[in-house]
C-alpha positions in Angstrom: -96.6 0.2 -83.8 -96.0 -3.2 -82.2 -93.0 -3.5 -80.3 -90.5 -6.6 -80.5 -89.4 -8.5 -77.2 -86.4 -7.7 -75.9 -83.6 -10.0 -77.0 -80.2 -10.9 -75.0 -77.2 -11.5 -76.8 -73.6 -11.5 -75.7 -74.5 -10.0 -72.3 -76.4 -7.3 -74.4 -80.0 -6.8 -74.5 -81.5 -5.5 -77.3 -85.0 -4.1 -78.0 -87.1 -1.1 -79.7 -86.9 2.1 -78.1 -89.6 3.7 -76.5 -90.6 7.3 -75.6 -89.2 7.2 -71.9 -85.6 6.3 -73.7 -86.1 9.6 -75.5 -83.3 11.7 -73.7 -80.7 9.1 -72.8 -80.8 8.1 -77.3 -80.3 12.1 -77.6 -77.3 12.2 -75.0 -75.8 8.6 -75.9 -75.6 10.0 -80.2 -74.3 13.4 -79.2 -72.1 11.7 -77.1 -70.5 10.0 -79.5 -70.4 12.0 -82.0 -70.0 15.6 -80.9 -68.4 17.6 -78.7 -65.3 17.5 -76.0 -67.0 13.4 -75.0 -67.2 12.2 -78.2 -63.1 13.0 -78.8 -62.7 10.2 -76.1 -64.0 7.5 -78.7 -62.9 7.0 -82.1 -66.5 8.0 -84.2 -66.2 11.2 -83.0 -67.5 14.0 -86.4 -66.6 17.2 -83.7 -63.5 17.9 -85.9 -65.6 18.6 -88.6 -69.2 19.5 -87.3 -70.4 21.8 -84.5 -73.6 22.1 -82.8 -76.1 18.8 -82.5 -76.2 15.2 -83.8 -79.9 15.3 -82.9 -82.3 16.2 -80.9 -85.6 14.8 -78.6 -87.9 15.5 -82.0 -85.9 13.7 -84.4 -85.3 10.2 -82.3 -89.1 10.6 -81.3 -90.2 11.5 -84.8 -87.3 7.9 -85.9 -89.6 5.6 -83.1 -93.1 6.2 -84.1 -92.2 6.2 -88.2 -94.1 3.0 -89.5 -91.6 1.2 -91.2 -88.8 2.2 -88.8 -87.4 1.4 -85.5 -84.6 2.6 -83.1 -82.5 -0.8 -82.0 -81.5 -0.3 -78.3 -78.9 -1.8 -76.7 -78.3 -2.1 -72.7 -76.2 -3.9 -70.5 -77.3 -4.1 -67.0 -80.1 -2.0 -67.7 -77.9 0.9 -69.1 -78.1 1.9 -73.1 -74.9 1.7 -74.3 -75.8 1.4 -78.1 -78.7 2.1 -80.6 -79.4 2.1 -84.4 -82.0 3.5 -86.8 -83.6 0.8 -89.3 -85.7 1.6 -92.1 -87.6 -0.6 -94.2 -87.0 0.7 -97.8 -88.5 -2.1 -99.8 -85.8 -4.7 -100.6 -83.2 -3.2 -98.3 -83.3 -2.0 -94.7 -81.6 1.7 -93.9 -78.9 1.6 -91.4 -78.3 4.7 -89.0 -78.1 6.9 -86.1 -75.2 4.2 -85.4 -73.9 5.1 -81.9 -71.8 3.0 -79.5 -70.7 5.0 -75.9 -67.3 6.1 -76.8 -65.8 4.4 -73.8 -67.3 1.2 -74.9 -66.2 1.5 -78.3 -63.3 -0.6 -79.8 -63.9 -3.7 -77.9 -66.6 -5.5 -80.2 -69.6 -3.8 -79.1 -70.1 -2.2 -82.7 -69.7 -5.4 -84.7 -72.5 -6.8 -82.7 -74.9 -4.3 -82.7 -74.4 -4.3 -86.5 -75.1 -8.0 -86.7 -77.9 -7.4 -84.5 -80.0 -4.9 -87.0 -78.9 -7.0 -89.7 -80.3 -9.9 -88.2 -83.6 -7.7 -87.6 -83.5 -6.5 -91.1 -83.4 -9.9 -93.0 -85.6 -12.3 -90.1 -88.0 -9.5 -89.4 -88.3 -7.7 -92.9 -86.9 -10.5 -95.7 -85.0 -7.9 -97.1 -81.6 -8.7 -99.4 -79.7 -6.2 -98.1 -78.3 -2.8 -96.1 -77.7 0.9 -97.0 -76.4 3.8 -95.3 -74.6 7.2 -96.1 -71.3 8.3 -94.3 -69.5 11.3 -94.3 -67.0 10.4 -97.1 -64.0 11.9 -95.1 -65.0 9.3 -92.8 -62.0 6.8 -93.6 -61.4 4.8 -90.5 -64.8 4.4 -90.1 -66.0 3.4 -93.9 -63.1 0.7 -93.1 -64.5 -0.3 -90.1 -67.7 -1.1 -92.3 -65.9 -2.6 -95.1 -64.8 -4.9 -92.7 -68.1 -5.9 -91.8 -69.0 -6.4 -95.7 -70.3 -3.1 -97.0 -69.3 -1.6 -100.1 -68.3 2.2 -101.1 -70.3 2.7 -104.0 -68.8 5.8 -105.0 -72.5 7.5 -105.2 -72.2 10.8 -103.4 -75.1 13.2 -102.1 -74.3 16.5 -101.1 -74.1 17.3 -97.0 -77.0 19.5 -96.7 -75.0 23.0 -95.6 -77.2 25.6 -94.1 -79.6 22.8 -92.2 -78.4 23.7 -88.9 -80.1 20.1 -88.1 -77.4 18.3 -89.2 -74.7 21.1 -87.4 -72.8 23.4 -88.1 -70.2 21.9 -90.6 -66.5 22.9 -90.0 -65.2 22.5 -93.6 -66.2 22.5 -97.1 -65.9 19.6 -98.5 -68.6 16.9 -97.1 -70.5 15.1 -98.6 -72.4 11.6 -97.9 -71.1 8.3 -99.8 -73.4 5.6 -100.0 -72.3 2.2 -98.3 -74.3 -0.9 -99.2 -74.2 -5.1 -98.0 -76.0 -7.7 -99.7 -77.2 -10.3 -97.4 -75.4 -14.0 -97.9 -71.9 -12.0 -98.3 -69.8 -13.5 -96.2 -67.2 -10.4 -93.7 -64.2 -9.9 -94.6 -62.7 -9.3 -91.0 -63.2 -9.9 -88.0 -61.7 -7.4 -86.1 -63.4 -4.4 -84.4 -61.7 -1.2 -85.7 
């Protein structure tokens, strides 16, 4: 897999992961989305899933998939932010979204997001992004309708009984399907 030179952006560097990042990806996504550190930021899932985000097979497993990459961001040499991207034909897949949660709600997000999609339409020529989100997930499906993705109101069921995904809290999730087409313009600019 070739690797793409790191690139620095408002005091952000980003780049592809590589193996050595391996634990700090695993600690910076539980981080801010389980447990008593993730209730510090405003992603956090821990009110509705126990147990792990991920683990050091699955972001391994996300960096050496062909067609894939794990977007890293650092400043001063620390990983404060990553994403999964996927090259699904005409769209790119958008996830493993994480931002520290004491760096979130001060723009960090918004241009990490620009960043992939940047990646996704320079790098791949695709038309446009996907992802799936916890449909419970209201502040934070606004926070991406904000940056120009759509509910589509297609639902997949939250795969219960995959303890790699947690240990769900309720009994009512399920993934909704978000989608941007490239040349939409945001509708906001704000971070949250």
């Amino acid at each position: 897999m070739e690797i793409a030179p790191p690139r620095v952006t408002h005091r952000l560097t980003f780049r592809d992961a590589a193996e050595d990042d391996v634990p700090a990806l695993v600690e910076l996504v539980e981080s801010a989305y389980r447990g008593e550190s993730s209730r510090t930021g405003w992603t956090s899932e821990a009110h509705m899933l126990e147990g792990r985000r991920t683990d050091d097979a699955e972001v391994r497993e996300i960096i050496a998939t062909p067609g894939g990459r794990l977007l890293v961001a650092e400043r001063d040499g620390t990983i404060v932010a990553c994403c999964q991207l996927e090259h699904r034909g005409d769209a790119a897949y958008f996830g493993m979204f994480s931002v520290r949660p004491g760096q979130q709600g001060v723009g960090l997000g918004k241009t990490v997001i620009a960043e992939a999609e940047r990646v996704a339409r320079e790098e791949w020529g695709v038309t446009g992004m996907q992802m799936t989100v916890i449909s419970l997930r209201a502040e934070l499906i606004a926070f991406y309708e904000r940056r120009g993705y759509a509910r589509t109101g297609r639902m997949s069921p939250f795969p219960y009984g995959d303890e790699r995904f947690g240990t769900p809290l309720r009994d009512d999730l399920e993934f909704e399907l978000l989608v941007k087409e490239f040349g939409t313009e945001e509708s906001g600019k704000d971070e949250r």
